[in-house]
VEXFIGU-998097 format. One line per field, with one value per residue (C-alpha): x, y, z; residue number from 1. Coordinates in nm, 4 decimals. Layout:
<atoms>
u [X:...]
v [Y:...]
w [Z:...]
n [NUM:...]
</atoms>
This chain:
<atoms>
u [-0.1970:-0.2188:0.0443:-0.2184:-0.3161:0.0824:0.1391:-0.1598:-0.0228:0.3403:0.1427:-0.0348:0.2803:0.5318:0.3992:0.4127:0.7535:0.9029:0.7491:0.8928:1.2405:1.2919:1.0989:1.3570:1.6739:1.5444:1.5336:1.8941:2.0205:1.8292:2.0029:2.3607:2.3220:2.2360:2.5755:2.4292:2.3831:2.2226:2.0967:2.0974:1.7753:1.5813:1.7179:1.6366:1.2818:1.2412:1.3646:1.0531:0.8255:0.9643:0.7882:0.4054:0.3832:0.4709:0.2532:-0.0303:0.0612:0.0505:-0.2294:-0.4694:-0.3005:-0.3452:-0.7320:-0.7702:-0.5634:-0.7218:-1.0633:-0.9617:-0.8004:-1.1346:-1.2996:-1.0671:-1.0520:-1.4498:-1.3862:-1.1183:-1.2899:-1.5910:-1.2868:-1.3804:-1.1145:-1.2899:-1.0018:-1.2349:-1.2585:-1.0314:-1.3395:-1.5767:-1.3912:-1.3333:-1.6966:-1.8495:-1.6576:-1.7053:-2.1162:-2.0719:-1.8852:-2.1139:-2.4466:-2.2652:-2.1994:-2.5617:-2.7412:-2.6567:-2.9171:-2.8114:-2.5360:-2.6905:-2.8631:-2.6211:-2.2893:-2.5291:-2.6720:-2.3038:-2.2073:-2.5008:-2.4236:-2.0833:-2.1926:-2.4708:-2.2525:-1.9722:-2.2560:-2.3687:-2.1348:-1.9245:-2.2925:-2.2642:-2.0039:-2.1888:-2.4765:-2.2968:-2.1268:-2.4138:-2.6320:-2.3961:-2.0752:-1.8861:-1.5443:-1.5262:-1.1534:-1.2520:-1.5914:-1.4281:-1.1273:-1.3918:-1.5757:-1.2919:-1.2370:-1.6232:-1.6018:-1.2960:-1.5153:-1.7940:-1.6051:-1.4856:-1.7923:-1.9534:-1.6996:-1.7490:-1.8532:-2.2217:-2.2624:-2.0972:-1.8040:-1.6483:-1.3407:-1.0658:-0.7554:-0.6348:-0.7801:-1.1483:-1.3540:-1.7310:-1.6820:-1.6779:-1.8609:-2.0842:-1.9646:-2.2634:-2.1274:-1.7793:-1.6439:-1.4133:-1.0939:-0.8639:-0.6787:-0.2770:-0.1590:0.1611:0.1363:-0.2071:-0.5550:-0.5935:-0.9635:-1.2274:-1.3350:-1.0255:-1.2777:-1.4689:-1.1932:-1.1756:-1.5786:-1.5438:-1.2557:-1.4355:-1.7725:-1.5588:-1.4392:-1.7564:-1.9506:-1.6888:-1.6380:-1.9829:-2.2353:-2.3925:-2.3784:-1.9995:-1.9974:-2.1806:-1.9652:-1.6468:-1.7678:-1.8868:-1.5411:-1.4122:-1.6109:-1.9410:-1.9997:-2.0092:-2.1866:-2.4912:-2.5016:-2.5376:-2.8197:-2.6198:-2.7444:-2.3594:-2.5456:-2.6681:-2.3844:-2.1375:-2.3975:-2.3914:-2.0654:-1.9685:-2.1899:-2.0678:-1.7176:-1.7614:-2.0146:-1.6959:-1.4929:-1.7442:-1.6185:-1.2660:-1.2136:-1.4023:-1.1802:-0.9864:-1.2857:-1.4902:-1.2139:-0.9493:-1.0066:-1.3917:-1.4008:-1.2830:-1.0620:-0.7940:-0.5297:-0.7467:-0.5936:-0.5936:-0.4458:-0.5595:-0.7957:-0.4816:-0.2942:-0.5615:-0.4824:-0.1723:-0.2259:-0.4742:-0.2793:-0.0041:-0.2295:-0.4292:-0.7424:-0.7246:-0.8549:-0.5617:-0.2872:-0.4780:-0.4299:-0.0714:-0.0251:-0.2372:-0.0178:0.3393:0.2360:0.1215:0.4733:0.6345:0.4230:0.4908:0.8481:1.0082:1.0095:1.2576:1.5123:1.5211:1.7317:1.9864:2.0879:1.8292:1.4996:1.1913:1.0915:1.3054:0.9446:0.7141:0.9955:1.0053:0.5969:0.6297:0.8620:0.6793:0.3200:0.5174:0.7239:0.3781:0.2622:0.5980:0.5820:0.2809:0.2600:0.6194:0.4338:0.1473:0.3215:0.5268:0.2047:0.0750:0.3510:0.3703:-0.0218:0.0302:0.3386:0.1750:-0.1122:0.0854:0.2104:-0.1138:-0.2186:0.1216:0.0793:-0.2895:-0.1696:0.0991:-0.1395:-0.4184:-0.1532:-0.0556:-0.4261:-0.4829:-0.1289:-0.3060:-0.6370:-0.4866:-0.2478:-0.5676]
v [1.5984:1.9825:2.2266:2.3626:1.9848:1.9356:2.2479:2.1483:1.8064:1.9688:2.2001:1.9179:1.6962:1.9429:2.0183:1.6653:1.5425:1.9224:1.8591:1.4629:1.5850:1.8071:1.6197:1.3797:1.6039:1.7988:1.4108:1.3334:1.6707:1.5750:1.2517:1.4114:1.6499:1.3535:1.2023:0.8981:0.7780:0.9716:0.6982:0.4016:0.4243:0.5000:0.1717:-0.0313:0.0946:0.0696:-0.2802:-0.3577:-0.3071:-0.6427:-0.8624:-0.9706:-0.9308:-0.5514:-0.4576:-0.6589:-0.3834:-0.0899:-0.1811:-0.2041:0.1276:0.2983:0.1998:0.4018:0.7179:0.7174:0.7505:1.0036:1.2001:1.1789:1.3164:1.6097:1.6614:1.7045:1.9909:2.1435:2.1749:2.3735:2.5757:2.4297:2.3321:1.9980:1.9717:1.7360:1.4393:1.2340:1.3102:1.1985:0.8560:0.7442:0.8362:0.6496:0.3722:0.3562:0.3807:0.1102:-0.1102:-0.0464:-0.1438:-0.4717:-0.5996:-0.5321:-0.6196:-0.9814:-0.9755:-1.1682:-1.0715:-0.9046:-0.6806:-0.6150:-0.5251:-0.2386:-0.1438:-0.1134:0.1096:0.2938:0.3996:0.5359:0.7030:0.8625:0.9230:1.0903:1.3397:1.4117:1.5202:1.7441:1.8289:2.0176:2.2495:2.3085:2.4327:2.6953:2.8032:2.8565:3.0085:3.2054:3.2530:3.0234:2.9206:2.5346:2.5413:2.6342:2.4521:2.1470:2.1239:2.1688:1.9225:1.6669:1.7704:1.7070:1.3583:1.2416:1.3012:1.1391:0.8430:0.8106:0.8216:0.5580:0.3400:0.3578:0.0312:0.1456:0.2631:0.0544:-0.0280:-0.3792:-0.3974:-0.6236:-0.6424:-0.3039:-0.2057:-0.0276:-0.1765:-0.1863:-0.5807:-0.8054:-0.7324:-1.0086:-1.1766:-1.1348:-0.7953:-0.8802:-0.7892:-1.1155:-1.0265:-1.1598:-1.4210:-1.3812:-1.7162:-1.6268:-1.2838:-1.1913:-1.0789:-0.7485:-0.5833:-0.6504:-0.2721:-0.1619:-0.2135:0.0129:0.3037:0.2019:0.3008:0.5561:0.7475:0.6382:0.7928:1.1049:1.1199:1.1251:1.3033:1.6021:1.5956:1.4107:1.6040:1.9402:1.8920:1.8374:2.1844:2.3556:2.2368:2.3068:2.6719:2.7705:2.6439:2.8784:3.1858:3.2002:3.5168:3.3929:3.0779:3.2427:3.4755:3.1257:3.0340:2.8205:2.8630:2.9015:2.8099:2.4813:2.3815:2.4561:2.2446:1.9898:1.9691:1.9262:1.6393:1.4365:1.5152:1.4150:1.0933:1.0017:1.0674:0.8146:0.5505:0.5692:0.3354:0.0721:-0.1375:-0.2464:-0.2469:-0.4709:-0.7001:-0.7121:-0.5497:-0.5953:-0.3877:-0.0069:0.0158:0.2001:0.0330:0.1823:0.3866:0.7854:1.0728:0.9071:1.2317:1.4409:1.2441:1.2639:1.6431:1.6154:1.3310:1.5594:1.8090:1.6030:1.4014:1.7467:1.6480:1.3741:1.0748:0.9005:1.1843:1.1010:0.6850:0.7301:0.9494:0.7186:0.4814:0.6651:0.7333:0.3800:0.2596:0.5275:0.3667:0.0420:-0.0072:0.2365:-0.0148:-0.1765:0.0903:-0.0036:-0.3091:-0.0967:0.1123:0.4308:0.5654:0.5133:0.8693:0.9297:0.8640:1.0497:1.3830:1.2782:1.3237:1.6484:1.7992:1.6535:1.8641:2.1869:2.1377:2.0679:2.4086:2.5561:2.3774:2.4462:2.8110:2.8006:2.5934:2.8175:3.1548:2.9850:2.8836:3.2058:3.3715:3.1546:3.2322:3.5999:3.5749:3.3794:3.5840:3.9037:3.7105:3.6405:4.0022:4.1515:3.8935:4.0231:4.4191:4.3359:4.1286:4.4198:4.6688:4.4758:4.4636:4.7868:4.8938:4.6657:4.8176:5.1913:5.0585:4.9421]
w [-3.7804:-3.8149:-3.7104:-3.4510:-3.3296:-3.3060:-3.0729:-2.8627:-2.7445:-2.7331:-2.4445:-2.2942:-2.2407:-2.1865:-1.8440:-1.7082:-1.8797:-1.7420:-1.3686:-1.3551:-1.5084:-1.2481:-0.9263:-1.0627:-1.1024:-0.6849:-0.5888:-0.6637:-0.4978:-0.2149:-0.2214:-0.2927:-0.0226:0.2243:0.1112:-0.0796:-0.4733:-0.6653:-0.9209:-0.6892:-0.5498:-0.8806:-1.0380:-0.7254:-0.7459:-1.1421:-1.0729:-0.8408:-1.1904:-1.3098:-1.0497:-1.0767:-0.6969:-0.7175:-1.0679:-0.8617:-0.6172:-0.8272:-1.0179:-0.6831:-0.5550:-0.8379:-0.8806:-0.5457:-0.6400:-1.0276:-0.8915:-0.5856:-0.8738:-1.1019:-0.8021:-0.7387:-1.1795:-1.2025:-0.9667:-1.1327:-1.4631:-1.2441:-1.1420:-0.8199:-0.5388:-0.3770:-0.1038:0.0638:-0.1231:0.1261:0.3743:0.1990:0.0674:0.4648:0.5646:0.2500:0.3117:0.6648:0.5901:0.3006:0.5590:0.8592:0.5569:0.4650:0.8212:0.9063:0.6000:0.4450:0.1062:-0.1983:-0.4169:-0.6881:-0.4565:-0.1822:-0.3662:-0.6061:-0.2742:-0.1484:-0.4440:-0.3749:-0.0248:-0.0745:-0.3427:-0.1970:0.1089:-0.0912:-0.2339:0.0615:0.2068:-0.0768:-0.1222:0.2404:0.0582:-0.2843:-0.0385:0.1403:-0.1573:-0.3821:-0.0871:0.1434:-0.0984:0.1476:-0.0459:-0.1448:0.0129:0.3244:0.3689:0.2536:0.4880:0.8136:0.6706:0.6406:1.0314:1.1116:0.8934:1.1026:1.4576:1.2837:1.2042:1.5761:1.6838:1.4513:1.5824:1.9616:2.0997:2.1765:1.8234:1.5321:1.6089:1.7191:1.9083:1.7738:1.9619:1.9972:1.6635:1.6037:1.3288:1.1842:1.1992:0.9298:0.6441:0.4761:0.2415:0.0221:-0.0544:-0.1337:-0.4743:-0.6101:-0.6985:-1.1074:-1.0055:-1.0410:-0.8785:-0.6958:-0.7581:-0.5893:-0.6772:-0.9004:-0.6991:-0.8897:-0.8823:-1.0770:-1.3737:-1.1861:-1.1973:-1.5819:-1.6264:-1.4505:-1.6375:-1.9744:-1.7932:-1.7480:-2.1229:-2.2540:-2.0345:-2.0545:-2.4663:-2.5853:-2.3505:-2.3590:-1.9480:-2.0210:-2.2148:-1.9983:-1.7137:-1.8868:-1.9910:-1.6557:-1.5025:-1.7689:-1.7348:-1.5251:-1.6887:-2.0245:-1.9243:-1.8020:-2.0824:-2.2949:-2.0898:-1.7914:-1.4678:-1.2661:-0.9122:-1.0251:-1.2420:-0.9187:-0.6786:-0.9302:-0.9592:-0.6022:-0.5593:-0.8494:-0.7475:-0.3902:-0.5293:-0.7290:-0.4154:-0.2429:-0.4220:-0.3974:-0.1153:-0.2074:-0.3978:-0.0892:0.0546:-0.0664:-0.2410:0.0370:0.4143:0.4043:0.7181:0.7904:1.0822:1.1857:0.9469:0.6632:0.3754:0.4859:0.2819:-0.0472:-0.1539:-0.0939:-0.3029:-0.5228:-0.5819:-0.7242:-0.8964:-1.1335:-1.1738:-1.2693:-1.5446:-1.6174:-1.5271:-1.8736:-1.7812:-1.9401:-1.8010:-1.4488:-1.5503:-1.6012:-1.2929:-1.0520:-1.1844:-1.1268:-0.7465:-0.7046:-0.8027:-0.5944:-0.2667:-0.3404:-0.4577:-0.2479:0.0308:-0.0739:-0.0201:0.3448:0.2255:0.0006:0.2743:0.1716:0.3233:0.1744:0.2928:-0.0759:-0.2655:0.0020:-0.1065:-0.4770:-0.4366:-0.2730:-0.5632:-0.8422:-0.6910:-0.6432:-1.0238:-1.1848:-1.0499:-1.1874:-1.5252:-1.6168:-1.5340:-1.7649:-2.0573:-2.0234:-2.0384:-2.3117:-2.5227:-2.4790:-2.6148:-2.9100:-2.9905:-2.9172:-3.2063:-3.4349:-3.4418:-3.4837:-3.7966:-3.8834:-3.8895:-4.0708:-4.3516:-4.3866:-4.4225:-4.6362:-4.8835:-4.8698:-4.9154:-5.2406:-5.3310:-5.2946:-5.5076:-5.7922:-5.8008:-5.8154:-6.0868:-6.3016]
n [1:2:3:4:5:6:7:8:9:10:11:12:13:14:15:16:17:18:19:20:21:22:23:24:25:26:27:28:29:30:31:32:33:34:35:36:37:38:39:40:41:42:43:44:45:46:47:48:49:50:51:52:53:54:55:56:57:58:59:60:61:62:63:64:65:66:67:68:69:70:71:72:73:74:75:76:77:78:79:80:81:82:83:84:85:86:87:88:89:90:91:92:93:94:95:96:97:98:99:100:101:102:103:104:105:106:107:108:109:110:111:112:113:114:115:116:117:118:119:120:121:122:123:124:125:126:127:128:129:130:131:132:133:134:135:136:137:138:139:140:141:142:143:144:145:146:147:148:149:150:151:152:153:154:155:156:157:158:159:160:161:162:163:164:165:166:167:168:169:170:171:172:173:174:175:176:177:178:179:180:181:182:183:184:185:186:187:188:189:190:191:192:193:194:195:196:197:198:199:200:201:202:203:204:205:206:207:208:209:210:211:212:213:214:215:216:217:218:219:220:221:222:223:224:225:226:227:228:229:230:231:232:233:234:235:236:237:238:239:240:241:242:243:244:245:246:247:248:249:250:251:252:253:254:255:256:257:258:259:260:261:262:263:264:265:266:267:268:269:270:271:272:273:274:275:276:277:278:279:280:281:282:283:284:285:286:287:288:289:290:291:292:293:294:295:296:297:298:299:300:301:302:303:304:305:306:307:308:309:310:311:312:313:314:315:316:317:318:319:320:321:322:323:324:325:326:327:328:329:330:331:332:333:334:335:336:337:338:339:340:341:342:343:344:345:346:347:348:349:350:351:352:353:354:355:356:357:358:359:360:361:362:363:364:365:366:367:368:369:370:371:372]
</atoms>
């Protein structure tokens, strides 16, 4: 590998190892502070990874998170902010589960039809945002956060009795899906069912690799997130790239609910997942917006969600995961403005190198010509 190949995944994987080191080292203060083992904790969650019930876990979780990430990562590389993708992942799945209760076609026509409506949905309504943006200069940020407000009084009313919604117990639901449109799960035995859409969040990370490095849309999408300027002056139109990308990102979004979805709750009610396009957020920046950074990050969360309850039987709170979360966003921000400034540095040296070496070689040249 080259010198310049070597420094570039140095930079890449600095960030992430620097922000988990010290999310880690904050964690144990925390837990020092609070009078309790610092180390304790950590092992009794790392020890959760060794049983198939738990990785089942994980692995579902993470599905979720990796494709609320991918959502919130096709943003980023617009240099867009999509701060509602948990919006638009609890309206499409509420509109994909209010479809499959009422329609019951066969298999190979309802589940595509399924995927098609939270997809759609997802666009939609990120699609609201790329609108106002590329019309009326309305920020993403903004437009997106109302949004997530308006799809939250949406969803209550879709589930009032006289609309869609079907009162069980104390609980609101859309009812029971059909099971026409049900997505079967891998087998585990003992240990569960993996969703059958976690191949799903697989495709769609590969779609994302290729798209982004074996596309001109890719290019173009990448240099317009990188200078709109430049990108126009290359023949991109900025206003359609940014619309674009805001519905693909909140189509992506669309979708992230749908693995417990369709292969677990097969209804959206109130015990539905919430705050997983937040989560999303930091779960890109932590795997910088890489597909497979984004995999492994999806995957780190997951495990923090799902083996931290067991510290309620060692004597801890779980709340110790929900904090380690918190510090690892806020040292990701940290790192990687340190790895950056860092990197920069190094070019701006190397460069300067670069540039003495050249005088001092035409300086000899120049001694040697005079001397003939």
């Amino acid at each position: 590998m080259k010198k310049f190949d070597k420094e570039r995944v140095l930079l890449a994987v600095a960030g992430p190892v620097i922000a988990l080191a010290v999310a880690f080292v904050l964690s144990a203060i925390v837990l020092i502070a609070s009078g309790k083992n610092p180390v304790e904790p950590f092992a009794v969650m790392f020890e959760q990874v060794g049983f198939s019930d738990i990785q089942v876990l994980i692995i579902n979780q993470a599905s979720m998170y990796y494709i609320a990430a991918l959502a919130v990562a096709i943003g980023f590389r617009m240099n867009l902010f999509n701060i509602g993708v948990d919006g638009q992942y609890q309206l499409a799945a509420m509109m994909t589960a209010i479809v499959g209760a009422h329609m019951n076609l066969p298999a190979l026509i309802q589940a595509p039809l399924l995927l098609l409506t939270a997809l759609f949905t997802g666009a939609f309504w990120a699609g609201i945002a790329g609108v106002l943006k590329v019309t009326r200069g309305v920020s993403e940020v903004v437009a997106t956060i109302m949004l997530n407000a308006i799809a939250t009084s949406v969803i209550g009313y879709l589930w009032l009795p006289t609309v869609f919604g079907v009162k069980v117990g104390n609980n609101n639901t859309t009812g029971e899906m059909h099971s026409s449109g049900w997505i079967p799960g891998i087998d585990m035995g003992p240990a569960g069912e993996i969703y059958g859409l976690v191949v799903l969040a697989v495709l769609l990370g590969i779609g994302y690799w290729v798209v982004l490095n074996r596309t001109r849309f890719g290019f173009d999408l990448r240099a317009s997130g990188a200078s709109q300027t430049a990108a126009a002056a290359s023949g991109v139109d900025p206003k359609r790239m940014t619309l674009t990308a805001m519905l693909i990102s909140g189509a992506v979004a669309g979708l992230a609910g749908l693995p417990i979805l369709l292969g677990d709750t097969h209804t959206y009610s109130l015990n539905f997942p919430t705050g997983i396009g937040f989560l999303g957020i930091g779960i890109a920046l932590l795997g910088r917006n890489s597909p497979v950074g984004i995999a492994f990050a999806a995957l780190l969360w997951a495990w923090l969600d799902k083996a931290s309850p067991e510290l309620d039987f060692h004597g801890y709170d779980k709340e110790i995961a929900v904090i380690m979360q918190g510090l690892i966003v806020l040292s990701v921000v940290v790192s990687y403005e340190a790895v950056r400034e860092w990197g920069l540095r190094r070019q701006q040296r190397r460069v300067g190198a670069e540039l003495a070496a050249g005088h001092v070689l035409g300086a000899h040249n120049t001694k040697e010509v005079a001397g003939r």
